[in-house]
Residue frames as a rotation matrix with the C-alpha (Angstrom) as fourth column:
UNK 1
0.582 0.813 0.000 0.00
0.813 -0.582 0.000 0.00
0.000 0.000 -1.000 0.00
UNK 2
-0.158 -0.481 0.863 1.03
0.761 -0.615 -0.204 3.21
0.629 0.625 0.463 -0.97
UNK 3
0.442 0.358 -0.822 1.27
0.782 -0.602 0.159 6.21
-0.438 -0.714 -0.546 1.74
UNK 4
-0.076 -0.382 0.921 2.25
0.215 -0.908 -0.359 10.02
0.974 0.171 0.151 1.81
UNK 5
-0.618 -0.786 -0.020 4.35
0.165 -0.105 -0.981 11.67
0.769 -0.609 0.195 4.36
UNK 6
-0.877 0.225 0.423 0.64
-0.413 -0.804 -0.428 13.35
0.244 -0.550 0.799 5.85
UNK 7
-0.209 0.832 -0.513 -1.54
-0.106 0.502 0.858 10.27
0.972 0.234 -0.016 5.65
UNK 8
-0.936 -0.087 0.341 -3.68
-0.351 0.161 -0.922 9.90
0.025 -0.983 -0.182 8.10
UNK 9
-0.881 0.389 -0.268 -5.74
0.299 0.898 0.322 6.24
0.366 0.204 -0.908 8.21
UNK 10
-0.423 0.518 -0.744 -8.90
0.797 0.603 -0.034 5.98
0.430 -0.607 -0.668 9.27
UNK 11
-0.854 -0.412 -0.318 -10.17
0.516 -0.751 -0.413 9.60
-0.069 -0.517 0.854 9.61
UNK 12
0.137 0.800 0.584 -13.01
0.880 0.173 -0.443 11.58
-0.455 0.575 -0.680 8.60
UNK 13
0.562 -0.338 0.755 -12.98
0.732 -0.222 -0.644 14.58
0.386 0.914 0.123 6.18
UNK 14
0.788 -0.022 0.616 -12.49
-0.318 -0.871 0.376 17.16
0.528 -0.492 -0.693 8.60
UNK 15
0.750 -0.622 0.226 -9.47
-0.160 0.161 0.974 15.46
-0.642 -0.766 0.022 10.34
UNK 16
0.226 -0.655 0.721 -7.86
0.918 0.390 0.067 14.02
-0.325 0.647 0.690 7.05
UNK 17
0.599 -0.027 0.801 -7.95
0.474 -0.793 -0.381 17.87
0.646 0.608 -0.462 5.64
UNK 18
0.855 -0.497 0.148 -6.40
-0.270 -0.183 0.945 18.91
-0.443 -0.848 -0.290 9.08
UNK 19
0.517 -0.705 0.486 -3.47
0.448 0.706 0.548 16.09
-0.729 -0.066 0.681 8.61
UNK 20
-0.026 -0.333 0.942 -3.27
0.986 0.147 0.079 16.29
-0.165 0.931 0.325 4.80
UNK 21
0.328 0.126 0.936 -3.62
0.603 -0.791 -0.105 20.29
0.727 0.599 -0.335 4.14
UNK 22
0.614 0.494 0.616 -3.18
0.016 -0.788 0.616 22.16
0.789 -0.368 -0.491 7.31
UNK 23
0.923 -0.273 0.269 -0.31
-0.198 0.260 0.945 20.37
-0.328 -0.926 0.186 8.94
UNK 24
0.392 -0.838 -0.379 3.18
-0.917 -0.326 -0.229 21.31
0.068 0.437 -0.897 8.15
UNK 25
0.855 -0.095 -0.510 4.71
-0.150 0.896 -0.418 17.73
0.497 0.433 0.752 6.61
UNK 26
0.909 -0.415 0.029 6.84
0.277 0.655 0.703 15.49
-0.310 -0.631 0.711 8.32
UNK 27
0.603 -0.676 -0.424 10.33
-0.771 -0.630 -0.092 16.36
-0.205 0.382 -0.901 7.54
UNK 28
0.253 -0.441 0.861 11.35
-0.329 0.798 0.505 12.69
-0.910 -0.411 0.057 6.57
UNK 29
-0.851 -0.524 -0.030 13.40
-0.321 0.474 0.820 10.32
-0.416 0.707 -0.572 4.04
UNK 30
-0.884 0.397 -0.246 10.05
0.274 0.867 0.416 7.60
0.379 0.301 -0.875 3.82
UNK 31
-0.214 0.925 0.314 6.47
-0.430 -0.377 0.820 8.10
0.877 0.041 0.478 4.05
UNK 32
-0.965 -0.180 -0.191 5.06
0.135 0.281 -0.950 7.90
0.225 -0.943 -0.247 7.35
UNK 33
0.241 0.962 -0.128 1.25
0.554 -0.028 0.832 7.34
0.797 -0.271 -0.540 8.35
UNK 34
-0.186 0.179 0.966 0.34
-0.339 -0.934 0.108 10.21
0.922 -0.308 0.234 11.02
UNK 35
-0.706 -0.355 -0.613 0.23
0.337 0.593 -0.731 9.10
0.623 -0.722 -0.299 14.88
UNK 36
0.042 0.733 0.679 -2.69
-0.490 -0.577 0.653 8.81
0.870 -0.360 0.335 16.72
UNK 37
-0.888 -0.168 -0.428 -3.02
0.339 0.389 -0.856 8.06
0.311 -0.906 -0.288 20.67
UNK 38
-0.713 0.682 -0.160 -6.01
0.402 0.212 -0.891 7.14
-0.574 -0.700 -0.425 22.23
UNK 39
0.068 0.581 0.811 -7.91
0.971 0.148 -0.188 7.59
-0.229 0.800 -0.554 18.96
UNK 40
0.651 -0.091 -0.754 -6.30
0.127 -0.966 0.226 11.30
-0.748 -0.243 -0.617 18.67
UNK 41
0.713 -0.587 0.384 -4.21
0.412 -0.093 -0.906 13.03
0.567 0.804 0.176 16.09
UNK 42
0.495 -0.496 -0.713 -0.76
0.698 -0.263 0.667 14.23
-0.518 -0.827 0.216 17.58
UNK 43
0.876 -0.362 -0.319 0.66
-0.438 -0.873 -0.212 17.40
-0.202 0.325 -0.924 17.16
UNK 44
0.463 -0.886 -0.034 4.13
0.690 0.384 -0.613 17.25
0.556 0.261 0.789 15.37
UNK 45
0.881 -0.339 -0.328 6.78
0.098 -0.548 0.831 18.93
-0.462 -0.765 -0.449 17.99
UNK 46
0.761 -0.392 -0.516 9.60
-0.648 -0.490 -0.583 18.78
-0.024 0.778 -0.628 16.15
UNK 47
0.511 -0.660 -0.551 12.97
0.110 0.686 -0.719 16.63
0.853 0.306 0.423 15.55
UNK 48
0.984 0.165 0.074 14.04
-0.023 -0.291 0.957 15.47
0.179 -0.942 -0.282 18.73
UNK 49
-0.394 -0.910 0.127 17.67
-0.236 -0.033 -0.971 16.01
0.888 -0.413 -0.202 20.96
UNK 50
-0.289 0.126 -0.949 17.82
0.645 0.758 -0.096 14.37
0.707 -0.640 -0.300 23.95
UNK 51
-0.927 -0.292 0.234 17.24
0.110 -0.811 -0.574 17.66
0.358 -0.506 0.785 25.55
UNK 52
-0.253 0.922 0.292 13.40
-0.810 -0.367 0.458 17.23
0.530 -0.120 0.840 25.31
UNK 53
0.660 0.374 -0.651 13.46
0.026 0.855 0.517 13.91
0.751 -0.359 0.555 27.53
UNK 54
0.755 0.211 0.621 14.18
-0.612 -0.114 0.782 13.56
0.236 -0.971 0.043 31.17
UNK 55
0.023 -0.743 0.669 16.40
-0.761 0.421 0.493 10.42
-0.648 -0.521 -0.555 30.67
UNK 56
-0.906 -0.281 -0.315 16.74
-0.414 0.737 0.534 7.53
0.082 0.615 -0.785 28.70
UNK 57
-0.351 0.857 0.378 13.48
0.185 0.459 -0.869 5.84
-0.918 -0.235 -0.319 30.37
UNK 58
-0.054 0.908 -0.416 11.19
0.057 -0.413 -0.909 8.52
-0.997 -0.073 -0.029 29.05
UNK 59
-0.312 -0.125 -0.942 12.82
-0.894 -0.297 0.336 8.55
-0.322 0.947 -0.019 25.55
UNK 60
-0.994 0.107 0.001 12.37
0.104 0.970 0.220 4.61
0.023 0.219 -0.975 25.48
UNK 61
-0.412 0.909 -0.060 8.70
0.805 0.332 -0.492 4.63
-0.427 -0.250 -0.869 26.96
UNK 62
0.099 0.361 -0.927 7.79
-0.686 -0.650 -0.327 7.71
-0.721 0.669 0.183 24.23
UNK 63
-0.733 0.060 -0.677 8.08
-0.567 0.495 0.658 5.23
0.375 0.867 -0.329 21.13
UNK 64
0.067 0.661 -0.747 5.13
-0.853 0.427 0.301 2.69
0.518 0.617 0.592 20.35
UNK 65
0.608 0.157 0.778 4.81
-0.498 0.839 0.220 -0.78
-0.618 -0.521 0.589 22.04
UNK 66
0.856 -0.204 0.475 5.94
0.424 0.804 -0.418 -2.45
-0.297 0.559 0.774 18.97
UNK 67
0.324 -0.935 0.147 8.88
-0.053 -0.173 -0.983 -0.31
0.945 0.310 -0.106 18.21
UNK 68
0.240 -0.603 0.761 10.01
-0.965 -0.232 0.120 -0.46
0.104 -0.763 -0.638 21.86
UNK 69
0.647 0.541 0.537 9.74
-0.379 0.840 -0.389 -4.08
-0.661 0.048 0.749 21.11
UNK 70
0.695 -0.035 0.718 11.05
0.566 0.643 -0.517 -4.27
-0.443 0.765 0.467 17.62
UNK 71
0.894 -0.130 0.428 13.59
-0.001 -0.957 -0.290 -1.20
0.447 0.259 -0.856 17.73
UNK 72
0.097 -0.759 -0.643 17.04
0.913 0.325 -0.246 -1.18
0.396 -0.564 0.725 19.24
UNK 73
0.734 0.095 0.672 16.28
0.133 -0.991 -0.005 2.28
0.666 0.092 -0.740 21.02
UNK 74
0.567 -0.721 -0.399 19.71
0.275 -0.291 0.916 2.18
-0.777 -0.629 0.033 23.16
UNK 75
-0.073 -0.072 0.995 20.83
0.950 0.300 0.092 1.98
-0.305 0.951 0.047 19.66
UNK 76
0.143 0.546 0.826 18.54
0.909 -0.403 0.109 5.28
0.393 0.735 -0.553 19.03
UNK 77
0.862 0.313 -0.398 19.45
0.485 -0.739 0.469 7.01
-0.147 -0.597 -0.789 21.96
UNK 78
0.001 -0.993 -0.115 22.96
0.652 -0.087 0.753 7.19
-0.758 -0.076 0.648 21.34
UNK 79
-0.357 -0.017 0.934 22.06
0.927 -0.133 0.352 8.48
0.119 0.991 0.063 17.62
UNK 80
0.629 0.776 0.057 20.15
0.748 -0.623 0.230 11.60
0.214 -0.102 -0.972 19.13
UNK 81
-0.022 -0.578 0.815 21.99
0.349 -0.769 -0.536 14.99
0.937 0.272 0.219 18.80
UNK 82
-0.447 -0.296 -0.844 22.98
0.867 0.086 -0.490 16.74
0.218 -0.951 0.219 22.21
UNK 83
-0.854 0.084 -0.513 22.06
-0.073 -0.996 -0.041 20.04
-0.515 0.002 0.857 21.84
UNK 84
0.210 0.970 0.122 18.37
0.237 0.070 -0.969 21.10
-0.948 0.233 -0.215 20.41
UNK 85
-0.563 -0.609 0.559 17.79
0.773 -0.148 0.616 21.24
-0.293 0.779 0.555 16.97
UNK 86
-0.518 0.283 -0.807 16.92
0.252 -0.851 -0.460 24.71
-0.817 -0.442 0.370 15.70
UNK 87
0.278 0.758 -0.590 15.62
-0.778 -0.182 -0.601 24.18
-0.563 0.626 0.540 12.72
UNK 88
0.973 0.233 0.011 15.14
-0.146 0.645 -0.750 21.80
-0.181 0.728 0.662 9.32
UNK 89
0.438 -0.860 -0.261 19.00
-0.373 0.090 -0.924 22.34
0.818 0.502 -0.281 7.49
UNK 90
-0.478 -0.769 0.423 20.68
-0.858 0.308 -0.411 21.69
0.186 -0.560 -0.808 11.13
UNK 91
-0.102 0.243 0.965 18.54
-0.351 0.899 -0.264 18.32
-0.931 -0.365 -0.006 11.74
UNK 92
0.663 0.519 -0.540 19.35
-0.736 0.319 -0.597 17.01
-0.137 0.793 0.594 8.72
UNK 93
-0.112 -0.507 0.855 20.65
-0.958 0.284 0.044 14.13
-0.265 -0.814 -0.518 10.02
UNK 94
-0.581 0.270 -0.768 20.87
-0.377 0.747 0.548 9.82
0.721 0.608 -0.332 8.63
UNK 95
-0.670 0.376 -0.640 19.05
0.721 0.538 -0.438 9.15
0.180 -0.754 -0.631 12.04
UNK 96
-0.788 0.158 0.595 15.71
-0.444 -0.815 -0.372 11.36
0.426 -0.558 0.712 13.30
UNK 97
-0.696 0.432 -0.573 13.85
0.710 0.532 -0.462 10.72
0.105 -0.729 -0.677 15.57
UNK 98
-0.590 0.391 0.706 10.50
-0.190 -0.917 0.350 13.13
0.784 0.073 0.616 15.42
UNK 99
-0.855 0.447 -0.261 8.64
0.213 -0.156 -0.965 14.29
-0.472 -0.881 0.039 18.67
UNK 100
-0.440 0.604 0.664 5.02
0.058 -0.719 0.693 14.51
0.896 0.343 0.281 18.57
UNK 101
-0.988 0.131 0.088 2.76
-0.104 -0.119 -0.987 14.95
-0.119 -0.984 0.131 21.94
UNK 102
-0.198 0.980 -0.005 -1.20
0.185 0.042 0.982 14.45
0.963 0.193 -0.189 22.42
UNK 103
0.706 0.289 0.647 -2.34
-0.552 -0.348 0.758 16.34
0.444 -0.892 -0.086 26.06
UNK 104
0.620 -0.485 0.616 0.92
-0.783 -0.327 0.530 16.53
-0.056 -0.811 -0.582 27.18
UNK 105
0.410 -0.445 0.797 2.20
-0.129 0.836 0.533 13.11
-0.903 -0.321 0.285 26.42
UNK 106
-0.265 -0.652 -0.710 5.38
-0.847 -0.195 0.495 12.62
-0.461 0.733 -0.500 24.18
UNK 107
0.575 0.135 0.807 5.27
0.146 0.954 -0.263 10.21
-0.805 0.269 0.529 21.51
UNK 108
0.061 -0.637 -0.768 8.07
-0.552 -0.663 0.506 9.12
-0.832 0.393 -0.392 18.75
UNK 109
0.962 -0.046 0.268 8.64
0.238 0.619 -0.748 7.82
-0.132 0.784 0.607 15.44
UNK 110
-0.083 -0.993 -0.080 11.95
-0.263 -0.055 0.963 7.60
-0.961 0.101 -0.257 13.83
UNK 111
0.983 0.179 -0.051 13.42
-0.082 0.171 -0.982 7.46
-0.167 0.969 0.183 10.56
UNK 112
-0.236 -0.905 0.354 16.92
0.276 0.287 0.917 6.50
-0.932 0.314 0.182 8.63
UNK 113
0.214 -0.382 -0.899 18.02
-0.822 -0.567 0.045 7.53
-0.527 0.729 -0.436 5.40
């Protein structure tokens, strides 16, 4: 099946127009379906640095069951930049890791070149 970077499954018109028109695009390599939590769209926060997470834990328990599962995220943490990134040209990077949040709670995807 075929995605785009702003797809977002399972929506109705007024959320998919949100996603797909109204929501500055993922800054990634590979299409990426749109994260939802607790049947919610999440807000994109931007490309994370380890600055935006308390510790390792919270950066681990911010990714998906199935990638904390199916992910080597000691692996991922190491890959995360030290310092925040400030914008698009300086996180262009063969590893990101993007932050989004839904009321307050972090959630990540990743990507690789």
């Amino acid at each position: 099946m075929g995605i785009a970077t702003n797809e977002a499954l399972g929506s109705n018109t007024e959320d998919l127009k949100t996603i797909i028109h109204r929501t500055p695009p993922l800054p990634t390599w590979q299409d990426q379906i749109w994260p939802i939590m607790n049947g919610e769209y999440c807000v994109f926060e931007k490309i994370a640095s380890k600055t935006d997470f308390d510790n390792k834990a919270a950066f681990t328990g911010a990714f998906s069951k199935e990638d904390q599962t199916s992910t080597d995220l000691d692996w991922l943490w190491n890959k995360l930049p030290e310092e925040p990134v400030a914008n698009l040209a300086q996180g262009n990077f063969t590893v990101s890791v993007y932050l989004f949040s839904c009321h307050g709670i972090q959630l990540c995807t990743w990507d690789m070149a």
